[in-house]
C-alpha positions in Angstrom: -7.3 -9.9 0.7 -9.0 -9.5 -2.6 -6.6 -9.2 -5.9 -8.4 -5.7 -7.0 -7.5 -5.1 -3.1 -3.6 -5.9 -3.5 -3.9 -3.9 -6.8 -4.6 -1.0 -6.1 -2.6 -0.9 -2.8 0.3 -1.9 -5.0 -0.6 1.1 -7.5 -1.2 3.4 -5.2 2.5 2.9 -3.3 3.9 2.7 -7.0 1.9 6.0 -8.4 3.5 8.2 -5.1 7.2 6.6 -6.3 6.4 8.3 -9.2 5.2 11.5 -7.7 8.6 11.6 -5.3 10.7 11.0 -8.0 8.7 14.0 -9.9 9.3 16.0 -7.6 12.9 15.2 -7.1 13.4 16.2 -10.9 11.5 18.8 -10.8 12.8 20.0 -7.5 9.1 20.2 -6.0 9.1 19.6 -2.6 5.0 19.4 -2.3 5.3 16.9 -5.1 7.7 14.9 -3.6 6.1 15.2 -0.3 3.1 13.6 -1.4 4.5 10.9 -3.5 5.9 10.0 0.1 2.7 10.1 1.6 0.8 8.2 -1.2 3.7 5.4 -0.6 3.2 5.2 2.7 -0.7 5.2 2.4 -0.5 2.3 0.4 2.0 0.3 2.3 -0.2 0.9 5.7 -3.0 0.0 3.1 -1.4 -3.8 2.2 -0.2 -4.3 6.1 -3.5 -3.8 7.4 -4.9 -6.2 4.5 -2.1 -8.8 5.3 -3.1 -8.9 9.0 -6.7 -9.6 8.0 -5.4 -12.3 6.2 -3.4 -14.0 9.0 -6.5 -13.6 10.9 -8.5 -15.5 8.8 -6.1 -18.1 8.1 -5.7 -18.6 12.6 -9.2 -18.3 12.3 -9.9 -21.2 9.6 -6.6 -24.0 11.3 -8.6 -23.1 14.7 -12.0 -24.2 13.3 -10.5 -26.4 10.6 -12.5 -24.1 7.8 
């Protein structure tokens, strides 16, 4: 996984914290809603990136690259 990659994943999940607790002040529930959905967008985001690593990693101890 590419540092821009675990970036933006990280801003993304961090930007919808943000929205939720928005939305919590502001008593919003669409706001808060989708600062839940950006987190979990961008936690999805840096598990699927994080299985493509340990893939690579097998990959390279299997054929010593």
């Amino acid at each position: 996984m590419g540092i821009a990659d675990k970036a933006n994943n990280k801003a993304e999940e961090l930007a919808g914290k943000g929205k939720e607790a928005a939305g919590d002040l502001t008593d919003n529930p669409d706001l808060k809603a989708e600062g839940q959905a950006d987190q979990s967008s961008g936690k999805a985001k840096q598990a699927g990136e994080k299985l493509k690593d340990a893939a690579s990693d097998a990959k390279g101890a299997i054929t010593g690259n």
